[in-house]
Every structure is written in C-alpha cells, then in structure tokens.
C-alpha positions in Angstrom: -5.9 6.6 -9.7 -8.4 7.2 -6.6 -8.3 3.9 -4.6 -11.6 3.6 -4.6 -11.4 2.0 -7.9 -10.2 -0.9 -6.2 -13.4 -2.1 -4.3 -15.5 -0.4 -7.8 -14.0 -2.7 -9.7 -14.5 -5.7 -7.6 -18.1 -4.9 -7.8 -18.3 -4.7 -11.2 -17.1 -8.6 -11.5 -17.6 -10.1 -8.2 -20.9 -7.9 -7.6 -22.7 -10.8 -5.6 -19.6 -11.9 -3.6 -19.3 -11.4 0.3 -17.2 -8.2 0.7 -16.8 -7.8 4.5 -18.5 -9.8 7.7 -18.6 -7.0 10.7 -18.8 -9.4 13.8 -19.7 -7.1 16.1 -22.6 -4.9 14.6 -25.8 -4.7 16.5 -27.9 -7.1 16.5 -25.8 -9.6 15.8 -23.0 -10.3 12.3 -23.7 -8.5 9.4 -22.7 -9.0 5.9 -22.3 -7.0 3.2 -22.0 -8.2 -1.0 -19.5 -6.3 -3.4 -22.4 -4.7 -4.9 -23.9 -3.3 -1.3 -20.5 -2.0 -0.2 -19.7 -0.2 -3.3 -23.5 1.4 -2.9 -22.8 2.8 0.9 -19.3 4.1 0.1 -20.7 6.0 -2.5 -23.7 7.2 -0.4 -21.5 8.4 1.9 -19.2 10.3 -0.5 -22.4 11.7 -2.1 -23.3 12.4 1.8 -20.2 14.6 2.1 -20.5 16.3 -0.8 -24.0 17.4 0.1 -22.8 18.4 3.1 -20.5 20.9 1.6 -17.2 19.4 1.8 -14.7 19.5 -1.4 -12.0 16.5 -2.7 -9.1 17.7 -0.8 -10.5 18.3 2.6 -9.7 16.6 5.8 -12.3 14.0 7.3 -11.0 12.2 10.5 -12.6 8.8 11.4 -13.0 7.9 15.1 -14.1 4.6 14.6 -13.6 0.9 15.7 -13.1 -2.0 13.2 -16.6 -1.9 11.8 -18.7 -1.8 8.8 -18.7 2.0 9.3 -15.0 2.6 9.4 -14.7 0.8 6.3 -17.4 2.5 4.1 -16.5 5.6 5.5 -12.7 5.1 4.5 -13.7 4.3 1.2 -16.2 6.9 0.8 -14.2 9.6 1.6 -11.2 8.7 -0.9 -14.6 8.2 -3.3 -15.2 11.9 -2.9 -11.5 13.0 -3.6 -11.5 13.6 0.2 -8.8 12.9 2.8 -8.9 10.4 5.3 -7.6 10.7 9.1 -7.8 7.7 11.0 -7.5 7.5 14.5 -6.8 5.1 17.2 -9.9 5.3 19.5 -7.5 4.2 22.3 -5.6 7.5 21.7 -5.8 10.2 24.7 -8.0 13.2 24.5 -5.2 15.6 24.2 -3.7 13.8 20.9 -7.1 13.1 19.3 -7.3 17.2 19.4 -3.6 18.0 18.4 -5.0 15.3 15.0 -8.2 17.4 14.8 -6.4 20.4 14.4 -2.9 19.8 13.1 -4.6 18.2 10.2 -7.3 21.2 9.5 -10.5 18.4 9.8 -13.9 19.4 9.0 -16.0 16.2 9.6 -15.3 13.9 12.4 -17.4 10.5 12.1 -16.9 8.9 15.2 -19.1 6.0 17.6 -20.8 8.5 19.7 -19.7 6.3 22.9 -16.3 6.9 21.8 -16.8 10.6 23.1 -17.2 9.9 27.1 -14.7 11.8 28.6 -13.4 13.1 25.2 -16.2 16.4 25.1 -13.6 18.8 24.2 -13.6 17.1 20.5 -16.8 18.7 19.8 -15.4 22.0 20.4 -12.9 22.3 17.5 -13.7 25.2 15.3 -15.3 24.2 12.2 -15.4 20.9 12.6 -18.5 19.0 12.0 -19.7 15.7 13.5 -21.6 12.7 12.3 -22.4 10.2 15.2 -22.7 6.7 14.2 -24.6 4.2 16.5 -25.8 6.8 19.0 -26.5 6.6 22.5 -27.0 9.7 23.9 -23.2 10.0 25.5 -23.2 13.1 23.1 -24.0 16.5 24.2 -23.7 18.5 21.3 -24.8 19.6 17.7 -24.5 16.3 15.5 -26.2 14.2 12.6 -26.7 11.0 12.3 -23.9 9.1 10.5 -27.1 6.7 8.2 -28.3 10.7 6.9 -24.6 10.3 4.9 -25.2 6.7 4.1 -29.0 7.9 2.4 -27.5 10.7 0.5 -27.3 10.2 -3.6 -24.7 8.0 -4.3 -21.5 9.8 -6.5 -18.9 8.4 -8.9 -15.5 8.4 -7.9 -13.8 12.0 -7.9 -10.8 11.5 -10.5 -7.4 11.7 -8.2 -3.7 11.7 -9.3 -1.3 9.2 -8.2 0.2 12.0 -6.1 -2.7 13.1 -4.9 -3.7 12.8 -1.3 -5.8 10.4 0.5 -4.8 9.9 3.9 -2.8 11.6 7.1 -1.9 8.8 9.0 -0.5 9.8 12.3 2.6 8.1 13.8 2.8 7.1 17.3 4.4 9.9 18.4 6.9 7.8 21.2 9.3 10.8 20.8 7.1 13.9 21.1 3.9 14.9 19.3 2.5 12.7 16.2 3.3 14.1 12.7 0.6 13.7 9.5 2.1 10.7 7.2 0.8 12.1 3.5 0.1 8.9 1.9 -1.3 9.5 -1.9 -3.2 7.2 -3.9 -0.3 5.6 -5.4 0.9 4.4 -2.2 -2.0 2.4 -1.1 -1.9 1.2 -4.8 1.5 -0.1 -4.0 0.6 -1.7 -0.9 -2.0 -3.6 -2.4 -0.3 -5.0 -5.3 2.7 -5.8 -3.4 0.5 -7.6 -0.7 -1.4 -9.7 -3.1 2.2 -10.7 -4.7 4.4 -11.7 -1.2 1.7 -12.7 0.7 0.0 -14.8 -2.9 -3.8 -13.4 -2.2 -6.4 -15.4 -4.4 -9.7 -14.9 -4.8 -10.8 -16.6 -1.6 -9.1 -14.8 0.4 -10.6 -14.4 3.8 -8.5 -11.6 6.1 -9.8 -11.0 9.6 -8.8 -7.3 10.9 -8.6 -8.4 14.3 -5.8 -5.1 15.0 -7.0 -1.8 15.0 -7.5 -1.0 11.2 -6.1 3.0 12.0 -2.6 0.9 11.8 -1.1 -2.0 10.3 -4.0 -4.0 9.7 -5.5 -1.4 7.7 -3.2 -2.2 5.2 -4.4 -5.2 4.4 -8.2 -3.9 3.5 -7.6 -3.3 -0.1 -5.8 -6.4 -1.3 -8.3 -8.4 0.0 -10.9 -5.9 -1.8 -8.6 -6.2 -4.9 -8.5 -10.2 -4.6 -12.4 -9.6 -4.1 -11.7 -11.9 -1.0 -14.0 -10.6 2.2 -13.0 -8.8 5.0 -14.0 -10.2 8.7 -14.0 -7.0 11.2 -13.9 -7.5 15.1 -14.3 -4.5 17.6 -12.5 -6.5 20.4 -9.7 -8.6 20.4 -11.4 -11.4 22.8 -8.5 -14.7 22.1 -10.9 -17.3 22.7 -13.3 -15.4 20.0 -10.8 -14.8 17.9 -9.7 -18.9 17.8 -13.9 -19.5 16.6 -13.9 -16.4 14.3 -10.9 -17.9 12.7 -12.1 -21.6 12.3 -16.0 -20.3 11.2 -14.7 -17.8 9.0 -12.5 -20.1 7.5 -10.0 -16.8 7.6 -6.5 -17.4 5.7 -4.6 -14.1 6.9 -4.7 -11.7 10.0 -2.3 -9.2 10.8 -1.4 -9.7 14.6 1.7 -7.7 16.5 4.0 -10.4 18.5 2.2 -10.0 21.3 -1.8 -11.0 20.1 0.2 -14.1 19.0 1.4 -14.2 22.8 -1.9 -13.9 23.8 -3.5 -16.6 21.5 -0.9 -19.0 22.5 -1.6 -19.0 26.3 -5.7 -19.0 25.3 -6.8 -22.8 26.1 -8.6 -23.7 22.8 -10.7 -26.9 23.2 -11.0 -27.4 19.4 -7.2 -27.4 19.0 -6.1 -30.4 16.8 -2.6 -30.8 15.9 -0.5 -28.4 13.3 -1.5 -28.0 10.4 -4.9 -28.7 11.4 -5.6 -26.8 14.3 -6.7 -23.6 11.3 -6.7 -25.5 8.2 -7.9 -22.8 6.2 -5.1 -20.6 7.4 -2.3 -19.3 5.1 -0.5 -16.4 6.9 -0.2 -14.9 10.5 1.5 -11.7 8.9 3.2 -9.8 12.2 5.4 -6.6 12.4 5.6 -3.7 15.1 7.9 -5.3 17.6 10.7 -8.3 17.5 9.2 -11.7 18.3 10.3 -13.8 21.2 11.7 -17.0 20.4 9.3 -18.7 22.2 6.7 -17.1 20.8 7.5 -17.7 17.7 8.4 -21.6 18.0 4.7 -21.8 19.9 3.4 -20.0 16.9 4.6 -22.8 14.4 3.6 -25.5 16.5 0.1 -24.4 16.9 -0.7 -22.8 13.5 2.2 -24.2 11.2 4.0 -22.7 8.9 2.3 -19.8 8.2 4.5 -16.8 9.7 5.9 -14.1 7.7 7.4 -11.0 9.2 8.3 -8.1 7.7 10.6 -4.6 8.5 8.2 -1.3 8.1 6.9 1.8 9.2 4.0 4.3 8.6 5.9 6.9 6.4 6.8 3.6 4.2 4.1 1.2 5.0 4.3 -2.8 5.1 6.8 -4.0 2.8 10.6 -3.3 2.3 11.4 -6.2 3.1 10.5 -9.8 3.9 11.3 -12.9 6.2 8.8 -15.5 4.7 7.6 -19.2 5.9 10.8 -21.0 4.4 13.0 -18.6 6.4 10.6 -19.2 10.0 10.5 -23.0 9.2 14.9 -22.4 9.2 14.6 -20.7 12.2 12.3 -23.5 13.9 14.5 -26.4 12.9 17.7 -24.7 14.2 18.9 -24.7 10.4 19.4 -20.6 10.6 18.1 -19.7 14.5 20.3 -16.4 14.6 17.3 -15.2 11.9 15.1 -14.9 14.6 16.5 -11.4 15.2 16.1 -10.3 11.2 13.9 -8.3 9.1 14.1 -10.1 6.3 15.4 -9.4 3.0 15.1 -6.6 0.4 12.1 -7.2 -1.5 12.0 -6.9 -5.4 11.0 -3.1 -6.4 12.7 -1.6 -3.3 16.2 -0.4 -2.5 17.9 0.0 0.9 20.6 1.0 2.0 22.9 1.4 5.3 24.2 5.0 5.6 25.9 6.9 8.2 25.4 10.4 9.4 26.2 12.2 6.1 24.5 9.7 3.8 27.1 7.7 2.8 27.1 3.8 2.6 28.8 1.8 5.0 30.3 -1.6 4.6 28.0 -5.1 4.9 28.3 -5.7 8.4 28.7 -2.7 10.2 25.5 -0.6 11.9 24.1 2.9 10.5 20.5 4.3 9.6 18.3 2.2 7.3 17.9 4.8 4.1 15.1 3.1 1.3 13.4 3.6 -2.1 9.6 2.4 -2.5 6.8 3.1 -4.7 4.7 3.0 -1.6 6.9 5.8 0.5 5.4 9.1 1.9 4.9 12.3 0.2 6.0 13.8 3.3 4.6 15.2 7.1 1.7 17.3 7.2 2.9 20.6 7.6 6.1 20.2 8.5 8.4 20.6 6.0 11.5 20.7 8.1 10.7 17.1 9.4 10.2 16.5 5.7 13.0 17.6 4.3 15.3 15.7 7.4 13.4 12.7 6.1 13.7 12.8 2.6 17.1 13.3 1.4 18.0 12.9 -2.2 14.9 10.6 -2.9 15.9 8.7 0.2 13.6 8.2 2.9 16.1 7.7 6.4 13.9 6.0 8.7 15.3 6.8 11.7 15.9 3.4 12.4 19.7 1.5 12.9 20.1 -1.5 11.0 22.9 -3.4 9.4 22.9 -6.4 6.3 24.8 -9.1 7.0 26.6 -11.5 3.7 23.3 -12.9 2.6 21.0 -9.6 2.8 19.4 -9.8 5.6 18.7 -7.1 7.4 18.9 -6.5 11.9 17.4 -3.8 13.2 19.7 -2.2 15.3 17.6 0.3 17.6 15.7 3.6 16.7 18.3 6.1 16.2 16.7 8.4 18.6 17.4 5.5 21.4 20.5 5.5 20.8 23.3 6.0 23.8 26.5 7.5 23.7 28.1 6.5 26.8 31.9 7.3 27.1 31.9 8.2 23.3 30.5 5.0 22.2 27.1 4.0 20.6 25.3 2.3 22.8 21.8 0.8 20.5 19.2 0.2 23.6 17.8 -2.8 21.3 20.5 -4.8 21.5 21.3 -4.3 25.5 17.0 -5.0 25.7 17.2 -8.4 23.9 20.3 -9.8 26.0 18.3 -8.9 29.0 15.3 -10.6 27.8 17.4 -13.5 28.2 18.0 -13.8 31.7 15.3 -16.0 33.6 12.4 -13.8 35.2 12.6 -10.7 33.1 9.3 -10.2 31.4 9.8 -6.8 30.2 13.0 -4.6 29.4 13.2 -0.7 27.9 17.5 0.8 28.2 17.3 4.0 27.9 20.3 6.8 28.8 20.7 9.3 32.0 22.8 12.3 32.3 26.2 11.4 33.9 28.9 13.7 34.5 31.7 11.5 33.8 29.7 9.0 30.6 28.0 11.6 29.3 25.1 9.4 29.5 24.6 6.0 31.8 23.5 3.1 30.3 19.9 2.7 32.4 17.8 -0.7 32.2 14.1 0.1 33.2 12.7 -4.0 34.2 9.2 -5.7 34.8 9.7 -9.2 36.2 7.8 -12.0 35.6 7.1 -12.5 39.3 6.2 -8.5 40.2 8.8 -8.6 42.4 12.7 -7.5 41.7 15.7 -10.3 40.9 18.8 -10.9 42.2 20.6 -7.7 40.8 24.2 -9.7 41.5 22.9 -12.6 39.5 22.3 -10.0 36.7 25.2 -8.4 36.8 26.8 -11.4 36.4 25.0 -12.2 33.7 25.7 -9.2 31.6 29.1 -9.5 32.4 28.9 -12.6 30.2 26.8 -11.5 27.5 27.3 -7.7 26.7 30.5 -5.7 26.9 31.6 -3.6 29.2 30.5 -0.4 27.8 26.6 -1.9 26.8 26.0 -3.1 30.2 23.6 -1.3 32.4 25.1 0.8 35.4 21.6 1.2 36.9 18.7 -1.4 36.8 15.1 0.3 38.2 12.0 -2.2 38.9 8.8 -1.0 37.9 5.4 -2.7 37.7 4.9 -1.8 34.1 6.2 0.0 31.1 4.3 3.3 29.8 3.0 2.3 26.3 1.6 4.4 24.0 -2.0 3.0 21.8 -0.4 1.4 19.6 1.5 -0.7 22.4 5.4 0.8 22.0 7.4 1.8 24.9 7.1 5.7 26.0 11.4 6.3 26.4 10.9 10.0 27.0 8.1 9.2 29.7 10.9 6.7 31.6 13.3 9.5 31.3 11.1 11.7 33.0 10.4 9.7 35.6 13.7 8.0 36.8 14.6 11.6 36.7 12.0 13.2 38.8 12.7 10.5 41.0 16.1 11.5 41.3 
C-alpha cells in the first residue's frame, strides 16, 4: 500500500491526461501528462536511492506549491522514504527544531528560500538538493534536476502502517510535534474525499493554500480521479479569480479568510451566481470558524458550493461534514444557528464527547471531542508520552471542546488548552471571542486568562478594531453585559494593532500571555 500507487495507476489508464499545471514555473505555465509525472517521481526516487538513502529515512521538503514539491512528495513515498513538509513561511528556529527532531537526511528546498535561513545548511548529516538556484546558497549542494535524471525505480512495497510522512503541527502552544501519518491514512483521505466531496474524472483542484497543510490533502484524490492539479506559488486574489475561470477549476481548499480576501477583490468579469465560476463545484474551507458575512458573500458570489468540515493534522480532513444543503439552510435563515457547526459525523467515523476521565457526557453538554478514523495518526514523532495522552483506548482526544446538539451536529467549543477557569468555572475563550466579534468595530478578538489572586484567572480580551483605534470600552461593557454572563465577560480589554499569528495564520495565546504580562 505505498501511495504512490495512486498517481501509478492513473498513468497506466489516463497516461496522456494533464496531471498538474504549475502556474508559476519559469518561463512561464508548465504542464505535465500522467505519463510525465509518473516518469520524474520515479526519477527522483531512483535519484535518492543513488544517493544513498534507504525507505524509511527522513527527507524534508522546503518547497512552495510547485511542480517540484509535488514530484518530490511523490517520489520520496516511491522510494519507501518519509516525507517532511514544511511551511516555507516557518521561522528559522522551527525549520531547524523539524530538521532535527525528525532525524532528516535530504533537504530539497528553492535555494531562495535559504536567505536569512543559513543555519539550515549546518545540520549534521543532512544533505541538500537546491532546486531553481540562484546563488543565495553558500554551501555544499546539488542540483535538485541531478535527482530528476537519475534511473527511474518502481515503487518500494510499503505496509498500510508503514510511514510516509511527519507532518508538523502548528505548534500555537509550544514547540511543533511530528504527526506519523502511514500510508493507509492518505489512502483514507483520498477515498473519503472523492466520496463527500463526489470527484469525477474532470476534476480540476487549484492548490492555491500552502500544500505543507490542508490543501495538500486534496493532491491525491484528484491524482486518484486522474483530474489535474493547478499549483500557484502566491496567493495574488485578482490572479486567483482568472486562474479559476481559465482553468475551469471545480474545487480549492481556501481557510475563511482567502475567501475574505476574494470577496473584497473587484473582479470585472464577475457575472451573477451561479455564473460568476460556472465550472466550480466546491470552495472546501476549514482551519478557523467563518464569519457570517463571509459566508453569505461567499454564496452570493460563487453559489452554492461551500462545504466545511471539523479536522486536524493528527486526524486529517474529514470527521465530519457541513455540506452545500446545510450552507444553503444557513443562507435562507432556515437553520442560521448552523453557522457556528462542524457538521455532522460522517459515515466510517465515530465521535464522541468525553470528560476528563473518558467518559461520555450527555447530548448537549460541552467536553473534549474523542474520535475513531481510518485516516488517524500513528502517533508523534518521538514522543511517546504525547502519544500515549493522545491515544487512549483506540481513541484519539483532540484536544479540542465540543458538544452535539439533538440532530448531530457538532460546535466546537474552544481548544482545551484555552480554556479559563475563572472562579471555579470553565470559561471556553471561543465562545467569549465570537460574542465579541459581534459588537460593531471589532475586527479581531483572542480571550485568553491572567493570573488573579482572587479568580484564579481573569477573563482577558486582547482586540484589533476595525478603525486602528480603540472603542468605547463602556459601550462594550454594555454590550457583554447583554450577551455573555457574568462570569464569561472580560474584566480586562487590551487594544493592539495586530494579533501574533503563527504560518499557518492561528492566533499565538502563549505569545499574548507573555506580553500583557511583561507589560504588567
């Protein structure tokens, strides 16, 4: 089971078929056939092998959405190899805890991605291939194309729990932990894509998020539908409104706010819904709740075509599902309180609410989201007491607060982590941050908790108004007097111009923390 066999056999019957469209490679678009895809992933596996390496070891991609990142992704799950994508928005000092936490001994990376990154080149053992070069590095390297000429190899034969990527969380509450994701997983991703999200064979998915994350997700059941790929380095809105129309793209992955971004992108070729993107099927978002507005602009602009879903890296994509019949409820008022749900459990998967010692709590009332998937985690990289915290019982705990409500939907709740205890009651930061979000001129909102010596811990609100400058603080009060009770509402309110986000754009709590208390 080495996913590999995925794009192999879509060569074998679709051989002549456009496979992937990278927008932004030199020179201008490039396109590449089933049959020539298939060739350079298996050059570059027959490059590793020459080069040494053995299935099983670690080889960390430092790419942007491109041609390379793909063929190298395949490649190295060709050659039985592991897989460690990267964010190349990451810092220097987390690209170098991934390097070494996860024991790498190839990085292939853009060599422009290594200004002001040199210390990457000085992890022991660790070899690098340079793709696109222009100079930036100053150190030993080869050319990425010497992999790409080697003698192509056949795919290494892998078991379904077999390894074939670390994907790194985004490490919001200290440093990021390996995700073991095994063949089977990305199996199960795929198959369970193609099914919810009804992939056919023209299938055309634009990766216009970083494909290190959520998007990537979405690369093999397009392979699998032998539908093509459409890669952009740069999320440009105006671009991505042509790519979408030329490309005649019917999916893209896009957190709430790209869709933000399209929305307020003037786009002269806009014709009414449904025809503004008639080819498109499904704007498939996740990573952070959706404002209404957003979401209503969304429908009126593209259509129907939203479908959210409630996931996370150690289980990716689906568990559950909130699909275009339940958006089109929420648009017509029919079922508006949805707006703030997951979705249901999806066929195949089981969750559950559970409280502290893993037992189930009644429909209604809040407690860590516990699941069964085909698709979950082996585990974290070397860390088996995070594993086995994780993992309870055959029982991933997420971390994450949730509760189902009588039809089976699910509401996310708040991390667990964020949680508050405030006068000895749980205080979830998600819910104070979304009745704040209502009050006119907030842009922005992160609760997080303080040290008090009488609450234990003060319920803080951290703002960024629309206007830069701060509100009427007695207004607000006011206002959460009316719409949160008394022990929710935030004893403190702090102004800042922005909110520290990490790369993969989620709010940095522990960095607030530190702040408002150094500035104490």
């Amino acid at each position: 089971m080495n996913l590999a066999n995925i794009l192999a056999r879509s060569a074998s019957l679709s051989a002549q078929r456009i496979a992937l469209v990278d927008s932004d490679a030199p020179g201008g678009s490039l396109s590449l056939t089933y049959a020539e895809l298939w060739l350079r992933a298996r050059r570059i596996a027959g490059g590793l092998l020459a080069r040494g390496l053995k299935p099983g070891d670690r080889v960390a991609l430092l790419l942007p959405n491109s041609r390379e990142y793909v063929e190298s992704f395949i490649g190295v799950a060709t050659a039985g190899m592991v897989a460690v994508p990267m964010n190349i928005r990451l810092l220097e000092s987390e690209l170098l805890h991934m390097l070494k936490d996860s024991g790498a001994r190839l990085l292939i990376a853009q060599d422009a991605l290594f200004a002001g990154r040199e210390a990457l080149v000085g992890v022991p053992e660790l070899g690098v291939a340079a793709m696109r070069a222009t100079g930036t590095l100053a150190a030993p390297k080869f050319d990425y194309e010497f992999l790409a000429m080697a003698d192509p190899a056949e795919p290494a034969a892998r078991a379904p729990e077999d390894l074939a990527s670390l994907m790194y969380t985004s490490g919001t509450t200290g440093l990021p932990k390996g995700v073991m994701l095994p063949h089977r997983s990305w199996y199960a991703v795929s198959d369970t894509t193609r099914r919810l999200l009804g992939y056919g064979e023209a299938e055309v998915t634009l990766h216009a998020a970083p494909l290190t994350h959520g998007a990537g997700f979405l690369l093999l059941p397009t392979l699998a539908s032998a539908g093509v790929n459409v890669v952009v380095t740069r999320f440009e809105p105006a671009r991505i409104l042509k790519l979408m129309r030329d490309e005649r793209v019917t999916n893209t992955f896009l957190v709430p706010s790209m869709i933000q971004i399209l929305l307020d992108t003037p786009d002269p070729e806009a014709r009414p819904a449904p025809n503004s993107h008639p080819d498109l099927k499904t704007i498939y978002y996740a990573g952070s709740p959706i404002d209404p507005g957003t979401l209503k602009g969304a429908l009126a602009r593209f259509g129907g075509v939203l479908v959210q879903s409630f996931g996370q890296m150690e289980s990716p994509m689906f568990f559950t599902l909130m699909d275009r019949r339940d958006h089109a409820r929420i648009a017509d008022g029919s079922a508006a309180h949805l707006i703030r749900s997951a979705g249901c459990a999806i066929p195949g998967v089981k969750v559950r609410i559970v409280d502290d010692d893993g037992r189930d709590l009644p429909q209604g009332e809040a407690g860590e989201i516990a699941l069964q998937a085909p698709q979950t985690m082996l585990g974290y990289w070397n860390r088996p007491e995070a594993t086995a915290e994780s993992i309870r019982n055959g029982w991933l705990h997420t971390g994450d607060v949730g509760r189902f409500d009588a039809d089976g939907y699910l509401y996310l709740v708040d991390r667990k982590k964020d949680m508050i205890i405030s006068g000895g009651s749980n205080v979830y930061a998600r819910e104070v941050e979304e009745a704040l979000l209502g009050f006119k001129g907030i842009k922005e909102a992160a609760v997080i908790g303080l040290p008090h010596p009488k609450w234990g811990e003060m319920v803080t609100a951290v703002l960024v108004s629309e206007s830069g400058q701060p509100l009427d603080e007695a207004l607000l009060v006011d206002y959460c007097r009316n719409h949160l009770p008394d022990y929710r509402r935030p004893k403190r309110f702090a102004w800042v111009a922005t909110l520290p986000r990490n790369a993969y754009g989620k709010v940095l709590k522990r960095d607030l923390r530190k702040s408002m208390l150094d500035a104490n």
